[in-house]
C-alpha positions in Angstrom: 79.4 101.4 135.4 75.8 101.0 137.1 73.0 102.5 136.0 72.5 105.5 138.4 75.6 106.4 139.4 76.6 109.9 140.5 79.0 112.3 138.3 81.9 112.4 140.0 83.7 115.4 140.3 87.6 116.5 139.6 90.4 115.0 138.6 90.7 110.9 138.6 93.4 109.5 141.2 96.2 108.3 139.4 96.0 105.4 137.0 91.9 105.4 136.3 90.2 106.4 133.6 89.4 110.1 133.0 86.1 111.5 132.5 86.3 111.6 128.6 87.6 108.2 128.2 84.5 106.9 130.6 82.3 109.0 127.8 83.6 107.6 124.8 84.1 103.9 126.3 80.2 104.2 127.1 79.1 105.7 124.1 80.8 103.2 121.9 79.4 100.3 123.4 75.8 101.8 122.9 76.3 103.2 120.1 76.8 100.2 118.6 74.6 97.4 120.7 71.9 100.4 120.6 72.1 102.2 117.8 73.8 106.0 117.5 70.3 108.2 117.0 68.6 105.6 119.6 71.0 106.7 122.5 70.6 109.9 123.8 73.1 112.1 125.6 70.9 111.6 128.9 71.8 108.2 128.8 75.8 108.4 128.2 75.8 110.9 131.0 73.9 108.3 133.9 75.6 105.1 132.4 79.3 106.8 132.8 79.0 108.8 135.7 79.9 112.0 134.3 77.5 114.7 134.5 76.1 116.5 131.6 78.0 119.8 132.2 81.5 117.7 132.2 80.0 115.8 128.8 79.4 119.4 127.2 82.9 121.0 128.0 84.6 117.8 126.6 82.0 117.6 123.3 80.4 120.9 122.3 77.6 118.3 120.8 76.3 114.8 120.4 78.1 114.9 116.3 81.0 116.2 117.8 80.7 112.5 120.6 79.9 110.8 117.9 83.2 112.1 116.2 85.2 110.9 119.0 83.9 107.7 119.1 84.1 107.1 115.3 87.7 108.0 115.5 88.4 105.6 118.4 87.0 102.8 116.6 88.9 103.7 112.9 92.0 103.8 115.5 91.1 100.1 117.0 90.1 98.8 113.6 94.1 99.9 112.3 95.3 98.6 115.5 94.1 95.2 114.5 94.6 95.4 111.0 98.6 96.4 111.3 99.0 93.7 113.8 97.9 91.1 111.6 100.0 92.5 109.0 103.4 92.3 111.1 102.7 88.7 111.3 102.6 88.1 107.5 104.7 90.7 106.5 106.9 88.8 103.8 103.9 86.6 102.4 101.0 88.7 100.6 98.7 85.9 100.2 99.2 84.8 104.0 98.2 88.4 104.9 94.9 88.1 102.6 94.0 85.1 103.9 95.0 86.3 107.6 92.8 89.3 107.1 89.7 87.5 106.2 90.2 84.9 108.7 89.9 88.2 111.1 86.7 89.6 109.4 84.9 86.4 110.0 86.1 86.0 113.6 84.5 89.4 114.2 81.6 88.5 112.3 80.9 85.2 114.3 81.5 86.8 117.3 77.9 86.7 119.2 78.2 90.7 119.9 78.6 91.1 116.6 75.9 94.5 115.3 77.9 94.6 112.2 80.5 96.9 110.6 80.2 99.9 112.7 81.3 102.4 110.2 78.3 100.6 107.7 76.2 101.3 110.6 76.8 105.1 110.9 76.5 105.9 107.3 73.3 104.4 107.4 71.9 106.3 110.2 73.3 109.8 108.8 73.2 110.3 105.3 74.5 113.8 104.9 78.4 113.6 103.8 79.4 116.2 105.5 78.5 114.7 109.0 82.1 114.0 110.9 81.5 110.4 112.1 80.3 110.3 108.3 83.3 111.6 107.0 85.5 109.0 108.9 83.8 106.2 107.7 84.3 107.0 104.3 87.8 107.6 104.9 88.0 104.6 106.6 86.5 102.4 103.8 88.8 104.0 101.1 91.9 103.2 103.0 90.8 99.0 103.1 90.8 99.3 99.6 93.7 101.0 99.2 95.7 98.7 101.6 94.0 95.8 100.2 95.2 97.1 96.7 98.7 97.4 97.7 98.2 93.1 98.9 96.7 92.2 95.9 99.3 93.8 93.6 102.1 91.6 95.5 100.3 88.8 94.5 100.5 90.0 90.9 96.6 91.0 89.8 96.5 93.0 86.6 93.9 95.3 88.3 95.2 96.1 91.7 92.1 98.6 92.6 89.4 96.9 90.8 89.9 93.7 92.5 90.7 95.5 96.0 87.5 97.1 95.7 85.6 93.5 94.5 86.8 91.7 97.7 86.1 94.9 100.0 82.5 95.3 98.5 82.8 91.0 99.4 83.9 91.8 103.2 80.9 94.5 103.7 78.4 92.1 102.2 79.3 89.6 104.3 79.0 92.3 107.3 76.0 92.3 106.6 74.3 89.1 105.6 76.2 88.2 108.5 73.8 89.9 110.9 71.0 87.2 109.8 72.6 84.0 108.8 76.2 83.0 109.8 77.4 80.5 106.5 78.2 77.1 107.8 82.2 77.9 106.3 82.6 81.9 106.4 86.1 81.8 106.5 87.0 79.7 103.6 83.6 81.2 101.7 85.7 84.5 101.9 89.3 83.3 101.0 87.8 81.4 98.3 86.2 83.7 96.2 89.3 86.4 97.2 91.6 83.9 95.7 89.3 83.3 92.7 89.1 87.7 92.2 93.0 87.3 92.4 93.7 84.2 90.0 94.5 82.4 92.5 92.4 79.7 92.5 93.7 76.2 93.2 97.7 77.1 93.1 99.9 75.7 95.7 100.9 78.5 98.5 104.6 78.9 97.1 104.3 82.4 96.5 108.2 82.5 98.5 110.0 79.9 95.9 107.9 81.0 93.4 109.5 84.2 93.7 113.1 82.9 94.9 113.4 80.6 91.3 112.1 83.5 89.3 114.7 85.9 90.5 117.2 83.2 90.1 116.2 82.9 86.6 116.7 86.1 86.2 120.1 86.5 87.0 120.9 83.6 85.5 121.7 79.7 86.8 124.1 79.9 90.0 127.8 79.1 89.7 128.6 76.1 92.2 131.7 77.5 94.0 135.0 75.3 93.0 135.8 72.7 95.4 139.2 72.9 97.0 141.8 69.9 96.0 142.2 67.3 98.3 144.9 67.3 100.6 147.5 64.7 99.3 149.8 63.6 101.6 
């Protein structure tokens, strides 16, 4: 929406956005191109159209916004995160590599401000701040998912390693922000597949797999072949 425009008042017609989705949708986006203590409430309130009074009765306060928009964002990241997953949900080390191919997508992309939960715990230190408390949450549940990946893919140290390539993903959030690496991508699978013991195997996690359950269970019977017809 233009700068300037005037609040409008009652209830949207039928399929637009309400007043508190025009808030949080203009809130994120400054938030993060802006900066969350640099972005005042003034400014949310001429940028989306809604006046201040319609602000306050949907957030009592600018940490209670901030709230919101934190958990809209945790919501998108999941979004993305269980998509990719559905795609690769049979092959662990496909989902790894899918999942790093995403994180340096985003990283390349030229909006990119960095990781936006990063960003919030810088600007507020206090743990008990809510946007605070989300991103925390939200970083403890990447390592736990990436845990449960790593695990598939048989690592001896599920959580240690989960939490090596996550502290890997947020650095390169951030060294991101000044210097893109000619080969991001592969920089990222690389070292994830070197944390794992991965390193330089062929991708047949699948048959891999498939002939070690067979051995298990022992070589397979051929099934007898029927006598010929003899006429």
């Amino acid at each position: 929406m233009k700068a300037g425009a005037r609040p409008r008042r009652g209830a949207p017609p039928k399929g637009e956005v309400t007043a508190r989705e025009r808030i949080l949708a203009t809130a994120r986006e400054l938030f993060y191109r802006e900066g969350i203590r640099a972005i005042g409430v003034d400014t949310i309130v001429e940028r989306s159209g809604v006046s201040k009074t319609s602000l306050y009765r949907l957030f009592e306060s600018k940490d209670a916004l901030i709230g919101a928009v934190v958990t809209e964002q945790d919501r998108l990241f999941w979004t993305w995160w269980d998509r990719i997953e559905e795609q690769h949900a049979d092959d662990p080390r496909a989902l790894l590599e899918a999942l790093l191919s995403w994180a340096a997508k985003r990283i390349g992309d030229p909006a990119w401000r960095g990781c936006p939960f990063l960003n919030l715990a810088t600007e507020f230190p206090d743990d008990n701040h809510p946007g605070r408390v989300i991103a925390r949450r939200n970083k403890q549940e990447v390592r736990a998912r990436l845990a449960s990946i790593v695990a598939k893919l048989g690592a001896r140290d599920p959580d240690r390693i989960a939490s090596q390539i996550a502290l890997m993903i947020d650095g390169a959030y951030v060294t991101g922000l000044l210097a893109e690496p000619a080969d991001l991508r592969g920089d990222l699978v690389d070292a994830a597949m070197k944390f794992v013991g991965l390193e330089g195997r062929p991708k047949t996690l699948k048959r891999d797999a498939s002939r070690q359950a067979q051995h298990r269970s022992g070589p397979a019977v051929p099934s007898p072949r029927r006598p010929a017809n003899r006429r």
